[in-house]
Every structure is written in C-alpha cells, then in structure tokens.
N, C-alpha and C positions, 0 to 999 in steps of 0.2 A: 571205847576208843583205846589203842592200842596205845604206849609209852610213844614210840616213834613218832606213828601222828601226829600227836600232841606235838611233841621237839618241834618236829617238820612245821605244822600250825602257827606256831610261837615265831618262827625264826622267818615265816615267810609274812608276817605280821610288821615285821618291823621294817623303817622306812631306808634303811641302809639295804636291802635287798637289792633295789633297784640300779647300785653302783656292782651287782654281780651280774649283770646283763651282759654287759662285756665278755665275763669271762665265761659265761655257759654257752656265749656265741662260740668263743673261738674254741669250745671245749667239742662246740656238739660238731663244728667243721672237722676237728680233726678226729674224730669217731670217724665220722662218713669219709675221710681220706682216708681212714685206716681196712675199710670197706671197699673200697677203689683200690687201694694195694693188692689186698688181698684177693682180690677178684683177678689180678693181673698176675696171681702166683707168685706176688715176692712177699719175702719177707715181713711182716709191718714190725717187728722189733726193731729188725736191721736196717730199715729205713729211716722208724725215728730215733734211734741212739744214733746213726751216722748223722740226723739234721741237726740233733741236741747238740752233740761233739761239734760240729762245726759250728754252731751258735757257741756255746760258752765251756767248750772241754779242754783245753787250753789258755794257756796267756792268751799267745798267739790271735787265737782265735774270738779269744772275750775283745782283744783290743780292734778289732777286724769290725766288729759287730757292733764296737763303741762307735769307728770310723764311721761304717755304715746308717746306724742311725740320726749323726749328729745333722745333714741335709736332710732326714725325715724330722728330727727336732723343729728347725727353722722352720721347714715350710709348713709343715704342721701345723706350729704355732700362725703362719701368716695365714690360712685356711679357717682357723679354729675364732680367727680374729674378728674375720668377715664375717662368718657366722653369727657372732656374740651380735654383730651393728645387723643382723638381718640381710646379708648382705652373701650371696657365694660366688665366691673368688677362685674359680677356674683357672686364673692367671699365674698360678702359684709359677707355673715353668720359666714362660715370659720372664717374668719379672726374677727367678734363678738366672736364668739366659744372660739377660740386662746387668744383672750383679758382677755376674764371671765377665761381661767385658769389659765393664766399666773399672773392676779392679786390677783386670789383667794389665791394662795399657797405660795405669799408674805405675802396676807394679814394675815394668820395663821400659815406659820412656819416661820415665822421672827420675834421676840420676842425684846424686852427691849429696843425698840426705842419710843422717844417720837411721838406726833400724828402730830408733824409738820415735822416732817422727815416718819415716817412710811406711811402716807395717800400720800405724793406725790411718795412715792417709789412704790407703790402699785398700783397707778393712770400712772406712767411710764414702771412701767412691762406690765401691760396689751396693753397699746400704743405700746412697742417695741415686744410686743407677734402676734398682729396685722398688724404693720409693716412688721416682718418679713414673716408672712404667705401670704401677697399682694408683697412683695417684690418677691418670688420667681416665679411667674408665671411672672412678669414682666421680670424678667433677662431671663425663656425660651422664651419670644416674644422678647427680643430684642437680643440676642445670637443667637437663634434659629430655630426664627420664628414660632414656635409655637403658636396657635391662644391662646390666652389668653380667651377668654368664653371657650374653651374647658377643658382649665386646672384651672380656677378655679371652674368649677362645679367640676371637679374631689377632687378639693381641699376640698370644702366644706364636700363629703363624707368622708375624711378622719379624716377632724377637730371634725366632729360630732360624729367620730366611736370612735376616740381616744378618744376624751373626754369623750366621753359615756363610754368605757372601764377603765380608767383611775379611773372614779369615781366612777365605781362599784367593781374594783378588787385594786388599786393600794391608789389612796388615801379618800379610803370612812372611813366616819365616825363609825369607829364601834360600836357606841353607839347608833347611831341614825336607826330609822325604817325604815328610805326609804334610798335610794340611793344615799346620797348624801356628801359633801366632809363637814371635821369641819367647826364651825363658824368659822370669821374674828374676831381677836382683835378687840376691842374697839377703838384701837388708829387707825389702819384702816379704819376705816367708814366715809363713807360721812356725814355730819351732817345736818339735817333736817332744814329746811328754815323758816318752820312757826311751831315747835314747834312738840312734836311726836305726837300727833291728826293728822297730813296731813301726807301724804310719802313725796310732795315736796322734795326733797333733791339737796344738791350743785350743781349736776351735771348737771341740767338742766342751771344754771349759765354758766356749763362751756360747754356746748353744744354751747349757744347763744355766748360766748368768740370764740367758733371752729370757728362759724359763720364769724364773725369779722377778725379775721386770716386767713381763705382760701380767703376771698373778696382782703385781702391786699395782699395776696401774691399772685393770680393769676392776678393782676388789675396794680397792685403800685411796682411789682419787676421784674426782668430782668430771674427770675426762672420761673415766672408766667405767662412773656410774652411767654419764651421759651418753653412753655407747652401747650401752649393756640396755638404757632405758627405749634409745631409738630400737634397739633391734628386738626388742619385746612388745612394746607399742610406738609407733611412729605420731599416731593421732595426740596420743596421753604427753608425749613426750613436745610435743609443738607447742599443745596447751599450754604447757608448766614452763615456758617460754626458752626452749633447749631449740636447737639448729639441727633440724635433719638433714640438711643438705651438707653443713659442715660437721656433721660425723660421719656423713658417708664419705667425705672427701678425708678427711682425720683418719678414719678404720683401712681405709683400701689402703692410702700412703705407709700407714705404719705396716699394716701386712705386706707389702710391698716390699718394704723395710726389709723385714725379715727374710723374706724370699732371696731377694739380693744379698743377705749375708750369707746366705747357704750357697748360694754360686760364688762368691767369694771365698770362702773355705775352701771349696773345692780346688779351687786356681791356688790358692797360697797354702793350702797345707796339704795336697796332695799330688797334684800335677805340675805345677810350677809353670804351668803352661795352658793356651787356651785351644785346644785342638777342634774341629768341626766336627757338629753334632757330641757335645761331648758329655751329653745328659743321659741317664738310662732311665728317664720317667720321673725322675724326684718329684719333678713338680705336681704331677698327676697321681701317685701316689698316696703324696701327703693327703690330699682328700679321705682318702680312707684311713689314714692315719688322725686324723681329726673325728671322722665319724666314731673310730673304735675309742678314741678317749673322752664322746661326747664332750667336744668343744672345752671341756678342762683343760686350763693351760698345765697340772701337775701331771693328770693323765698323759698329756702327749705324751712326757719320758720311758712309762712302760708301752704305750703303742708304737710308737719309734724306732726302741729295741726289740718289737717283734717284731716288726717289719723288715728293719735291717740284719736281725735273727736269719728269719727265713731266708731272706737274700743271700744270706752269708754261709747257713748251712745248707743250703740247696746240691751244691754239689758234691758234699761230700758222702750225701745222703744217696746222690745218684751211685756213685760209684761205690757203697756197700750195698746198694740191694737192686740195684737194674737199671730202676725203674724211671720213667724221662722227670728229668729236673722240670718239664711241666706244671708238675701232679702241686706243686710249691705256688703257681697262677690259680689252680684248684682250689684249694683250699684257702687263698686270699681272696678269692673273688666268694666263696662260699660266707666266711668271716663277715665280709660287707654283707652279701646279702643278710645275714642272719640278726646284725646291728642293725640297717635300715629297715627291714622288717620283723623290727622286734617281738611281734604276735608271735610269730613262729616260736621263739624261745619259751612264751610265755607259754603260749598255748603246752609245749612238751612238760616244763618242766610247773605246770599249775603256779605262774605269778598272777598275781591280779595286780592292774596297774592303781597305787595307791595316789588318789588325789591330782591337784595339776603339779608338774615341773616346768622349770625355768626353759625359757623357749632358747633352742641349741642351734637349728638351722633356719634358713629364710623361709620367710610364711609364703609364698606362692612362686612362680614362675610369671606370671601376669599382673602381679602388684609391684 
C-alpha cells in the first residue's frame, strides 16, 4: 500500500467526511461546466475569474452578493425548518409574497410613527403575513391530513395572483408608470450599512441574527427538540406524549415566519416599494439552498452565498467570455442533482456512507 492510500484510507474513515459531500457536489458541477465551456470554444478561465470577480472581487460586488443571499438566508432557513418537522415546504415563495405585502402597506399607510416604532412594525407585519400563509397548510396537514407540498404550491398561485392583482387594481400607485404599490416612508426603511453607495442594508444583519435563532431553538429548547423528534419519528414522537399535529402547525408557521421576513427585506431595504411580480424565484430556490446545506441551519449561510454568488457573478462572467448567462442554471441545477443524488458523488469520489444520519428531508410523498 502506497503512503497516499493510506492518507486517502484514514481521511475517508473518518465521520466528518460526510459534511464534504456538499462540497465535491458543487466541485464535481463545476468540472462538468467547465467541459460545457469548453465544448462551446470559450474561455473556461475567463469565464470563471469573470463569475469569481462578480461574486466577491470587489467591495462592490462582495456587498451585491451579501444583498443577494440575505432572501436566500430566510427562506432557506424557512425550507430547512419544514424539513427538520418532516414536513416540505414548497411554500417558501407564497409566504415571501404574503411578507412583502403585508409589510409594504405598513410601510406606507401607517403614518406619524417614529422610525423606532414604525420599521420594527413593519419588519413584524410581513413576519406575521408569512407566518400565517405557512401556518395554514400546516393546520390542513395536521387536522387533515392533507399533503402539505400539494397545498403549498397551490398556495403560492394564489399569494402571487393576489398580490399581482392587488397591486395592479387595488393598491397601485397611481402616479407612478408601472405597476406598482406607493413608496415606503422613510421611517420605514431599512438603513444602509455601508452608506447609500452599497444597497448592503440591515437585513442581511438580521438574516445572519434568523441564523442564530433557529440554531438555538431547534438544538438548545424542548420546542426544537420536539420538532426535530416529530420529523424523524412521528410514531416514537406521539408515544412520548409530544403533539404531531401542533408541530406541524408550530414548524410551517415559524418557516412561514421566515419567508415573510425575506419579502419584507426586500420592500424595506431594497425597493421601497411593492412592484408586481416582484420575486425572481427566491422562494423556489431556497429549496436548493436547504438541500445544499443539508437542512443545517449554519450551513444555509455558505449555501446562500453561493447562490446569490452565482446570481451575482452571472453576468459579468457572460460578458468576459461569451458564453449565455444560462450555462449559471447548468451548473445549479447540476449542484442539486448531485446533493440529491448523493450516490453519484460517492460512487466517483469512493465514499462509503458511514452508519445512519439524522433524518434532513420528509420521509415520503404519501405519508
């Protein structure tokens, strides 16, 4: 046996391995996109120093990429949440949707509050606007029985219609050309971090704070254990005389929670405004954003900032070497596959899956 083997032996022996699965996913994607460049005659330096550059080669551009991940944070974590109760929460958009209107229509018809009362009430409207829209497919799964993916996709067609409707017939700006609802007061707004040169704004503070909170309340409390217990065993968890129905109701509200605060961010620290259609997928995203940090609430933060990475250096990478800002959907969608089918990984890179781990997504589609 050669010295190497040995290392190689020793190092794949050990049970922290398994927390590199992530990274030889997203390692072995961007091989194979660097195969698809190459195949298309461009560049593949020049394509990933210009994606690198745009994710973090700059101030500028690290604070772009903070922006970007901070709604992959939230809804991440509210994805990552449902998972932990057994539970997958589709809904992540919906209930973004529900956040941003519910905080927008604080933000500008609630008047003559100072900005230390008016920005947290604004910042808890969109929470309990999110809340409730995760809350109610939770109460038909645990009343019900009703599969909850089925009813929060339904959910989200309706968050997006209404809201789209809303902001076109009911509270659009009529002043304004496009479609969209008044500004936010001033006292409203989230306030900028590094100064208005960056967007940086608070939110991303309080993204990283969500972080810290979900860690301690599903690790460090007796709600978090019983959440973590329903969604590994539901049977074991009934026995020992715990509430499956009021964790599933408990898990989707607080994921909920979270979703709405990431469309709240959005309104008060970026837009100042609730324009139709004003989502580019956050919510549907953070799913993969959950998968890649295996339901870790610390992991979301580096899967967050890949995602909003990619998003962010997409174009700068198009415009040094060709090649269609696509090839960026390629290699996310590649990512997923390679995390959800983590055989693949293993199979390449000789893991052998050591023992059971802690159950991360829901056990069936029909249970």
């Amino acid at each position: 046996m050669s010295e190497r083997k040995t290392i190689w032996s020793v190092i794949r022996s050990q049970n922290w391995v398994e927390g590199l699965i992530p990274f030889l996913a997203l390692f072995t994607a961007l091989v194979i996109g660097a195969i698809l460049i190459w195949a298309s005659g461009s560049s593949v330096a020049d394509a990933y120093l210009g994606l690198f550059e745009g994710m973090f080669g700059s101030v500028r551009a690290f604070t772009d990429t903070c922006v970007s991940a901070t709604p992959y944070i939230l809804a991440g974590l509210a994805v990552a949440l449902g998972f932990k109760c057994g539970l997958f929460n589709i809904g992540a958009e919906g209930q973004l949707y529900m956040g941003a209107l519910c905080s927008v229509m604080v933000g500008y018809l609630v008047t003559g509050l100072p900005a230390w009362i008016h920005l947290p009430l604004a910042l808890l409207a969109g929470t309990a606007g999110g809340a409730l829209w995760g809350a109610i497919p939770g109460f038909l799964k645990a009343k019900l029985g009703a599969h909850e993916v089925i009813n929060t996709i339904m959910m989200n067609y309706i968050a997006v219609k209404l809201v789209d409707y809303l902001v076109k017939n009911v509270i659009r700006d009529p002043h304004a050309t496009v479609d969209r609802t008044p500004y936010i007061l001033d006292t409203a707004k989230l306030p900028r971090l590094l100064g208005e040169e960056y967007r940086l704004h608070a939110g991303f503070l309080i993204a990283l704070a969500a972080v810290v909170f979900i860690y301690w309340l599903l690790y460090k409390t007796t709600i978090g254990f019983e959440i973590r217990t329903v969604g590994s065993n539901p049977g074991a968890a009934k026995y020992a005389g715990m509430s499956v129905a009021k964790n599933f109701v408990l898990a989707m509200a607080i994921a909920g929670g979270l979703a709405g605060l990431a469309g709240a961010g959005e309104v008060l620290g970026l837009n100042y405004t609730l324009p139709a259609a004003f989502s580019s997928g956050y919510g549907f995203d953070s799913i993969a954003v959950a998968l890649l940090a295996k339901s870790s609430p610390v992991g979301i933060i580096p899967a967050a900032f890949l995602w909003g990475g990619l998003r962010n250096g997409a174009g700068l990478m198009q415009v040094r070497s060709g090649i269609s800002i696509d090839l960026i959907n390629i290699v996310q969608g590649l990512v997923i596959m390679f995390i959800a089918a983590d055989q693949i990984v293993r199979w390449i890179y000789r893991i052998k899956k050591r023992g059971a781990v802690e159950a991360t997504f829901t056990r069936g589609w029909g249970k």
